[in-house]
N, C-alpha and C positions, 0 to 999 in steps of 0.2 A: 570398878575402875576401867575395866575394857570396854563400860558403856562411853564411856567420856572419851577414852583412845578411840573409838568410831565416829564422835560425834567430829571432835578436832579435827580427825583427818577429811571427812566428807568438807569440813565447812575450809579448811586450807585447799581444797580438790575446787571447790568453788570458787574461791579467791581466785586462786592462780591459773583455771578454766578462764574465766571471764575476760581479762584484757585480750585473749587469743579469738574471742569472737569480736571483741569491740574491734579489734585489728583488722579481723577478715572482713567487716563491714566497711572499716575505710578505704581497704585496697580493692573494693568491688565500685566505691561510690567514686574511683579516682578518674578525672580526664582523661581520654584518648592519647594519644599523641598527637600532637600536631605533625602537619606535613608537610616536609623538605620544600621552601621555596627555590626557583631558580630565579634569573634576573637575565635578562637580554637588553637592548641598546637598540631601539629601535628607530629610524628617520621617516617621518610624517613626510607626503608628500608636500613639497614646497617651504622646508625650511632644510636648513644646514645641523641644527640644532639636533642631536640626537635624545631621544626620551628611554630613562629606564623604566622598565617595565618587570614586574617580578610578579610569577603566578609558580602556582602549582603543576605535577608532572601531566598530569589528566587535562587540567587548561592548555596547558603548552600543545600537547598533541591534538586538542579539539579547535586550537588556534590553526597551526599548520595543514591540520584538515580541509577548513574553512578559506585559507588560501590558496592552498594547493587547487580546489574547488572551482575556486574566482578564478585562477590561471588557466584552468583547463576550459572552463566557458572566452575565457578571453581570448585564447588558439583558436576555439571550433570556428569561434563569431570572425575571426580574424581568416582563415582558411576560408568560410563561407564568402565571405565577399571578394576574397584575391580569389577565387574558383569559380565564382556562381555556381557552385553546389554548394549541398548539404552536408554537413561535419557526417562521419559514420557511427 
């Protein structure tokens, strides 16, 4: 009789083991998060019309970088011909 009390309980040990692995496979195979958009309002040169623009936190800063960039070539160049020198 204690064969059968061993057998029952290994094979209920397996039953109720088993949805705890099917579980951990699903919450391994699950999406990332997706990531926080922002949204800015932005005016194209030469219209009135403002355009919304929605990107990610890491676009936003490689955007303002890239402006920032343009602005500071547009000073030097601007400097170099009001001075006839060279920006430093």
């Amino acid at each position: 009789m204690t064969r059968w009390k061993l057998v029952a309980m290994m094979t209920c040990a397996a039953v109720l083991g088993s949805p705890a692995t099917a579980q951990d496979k699903t919450t391994s195979d699950a999406k990332p998060a997706k990531e926080r958009k922002t949204c800015r309002s932005l005016m194209p040169t030469g219209t009135i019309m403002a355009t919304r623009v929605c990107n990610t936190a890491a676009a936003w800063k490689a955007f303002d970088a890239y402006t920032a960039d343009g602005a500071d070539q547009f000073r030097a160049t601007y400097r170099m011909t009001s001075t006839g020198q060279k920006p430093n």
